[in-house]
N, C-alpha and C positions, 0 to 999 in steps of 0.2 A: 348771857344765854337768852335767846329768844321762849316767852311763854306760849308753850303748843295748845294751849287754848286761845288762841289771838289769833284771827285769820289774814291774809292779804288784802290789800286795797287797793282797788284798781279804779283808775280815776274813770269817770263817765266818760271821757274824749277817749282817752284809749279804749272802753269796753266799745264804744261806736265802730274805731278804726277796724277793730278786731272782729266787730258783728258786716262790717262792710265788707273785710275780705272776705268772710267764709260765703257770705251772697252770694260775691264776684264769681268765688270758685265754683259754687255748685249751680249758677246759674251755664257758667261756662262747661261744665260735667253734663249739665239738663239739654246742652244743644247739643255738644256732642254726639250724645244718646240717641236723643231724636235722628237727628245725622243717617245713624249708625242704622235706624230700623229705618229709615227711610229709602238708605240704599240695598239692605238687604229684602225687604219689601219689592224695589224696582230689580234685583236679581232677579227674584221670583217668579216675576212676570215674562221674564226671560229665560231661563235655564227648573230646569225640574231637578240638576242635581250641580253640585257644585261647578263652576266654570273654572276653577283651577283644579278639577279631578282628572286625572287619565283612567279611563275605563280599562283598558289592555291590560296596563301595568299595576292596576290599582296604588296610584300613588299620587301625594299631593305636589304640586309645583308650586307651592305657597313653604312648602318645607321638601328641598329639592333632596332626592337618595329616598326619601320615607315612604311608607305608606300611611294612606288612610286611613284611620282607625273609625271615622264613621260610615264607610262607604258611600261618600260622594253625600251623603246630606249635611249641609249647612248651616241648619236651623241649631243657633247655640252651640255653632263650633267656635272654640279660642280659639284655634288660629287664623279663622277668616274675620275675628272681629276684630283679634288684634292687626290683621291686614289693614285693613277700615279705621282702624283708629290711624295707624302712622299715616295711611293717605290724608286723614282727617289732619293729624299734626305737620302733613306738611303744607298741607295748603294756609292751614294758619299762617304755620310761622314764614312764608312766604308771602304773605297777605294777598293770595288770589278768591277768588270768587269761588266756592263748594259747588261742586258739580250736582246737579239735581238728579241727576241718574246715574243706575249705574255702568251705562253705557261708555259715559262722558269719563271714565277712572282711566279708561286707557287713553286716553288723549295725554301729549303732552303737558308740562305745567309751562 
């Protein structure tokens, strides 16, 4: 039986490895981000209330059948950031170049 006052030991090259990935990740999480207020920023400058809202209908086309439940503002809405993020993950994982605006989201990839 192991004495539960003895702790783990983790060698320095793996505590490195392990400090290297969590970097990698939140370095990659910090671009994201920025990303993410970048293009929502460049909405702004363009639309005063969401660009996937329907006025008439009050309903989002980001989640097709539903409505709104913030009436067309965008500011720290999930589901337009999780929009932004998959745009964000697909351009990664396709390794194109992030569109600087948010013009440029409807273009092709």
């Amino acid at each position: 039986m192991s004495d539960p006052g003895k702790s783990l030991k983790i060698s320095e090259e793996d505590m490195n490895k392990m400090l290297a990935k969590a970097e990698k990740e939140a370095e990659k999480k910090d671009h994201k981000r920025q990303w993410i207020e970048r293009m929502l920023k460049s909405a702004k400058s363009y639309y005063k209330l969401c660009p996937y809202y329907d006025k008439k209908s009050n309903q989002c086309f980001l989640q097709v059948g539903n409505k709104c439940t913030r009436d067309g503002k965008y500011d720290n809405c999930p589901i337009f950031i999780n929009f932004l993020e998959e745009k964000y993950n697909e351009y990664v994982s396709k390794k194109k170049l992030l569109p600087m605006d948010f013009l440029d989201l409807g273009q092709p990839i």
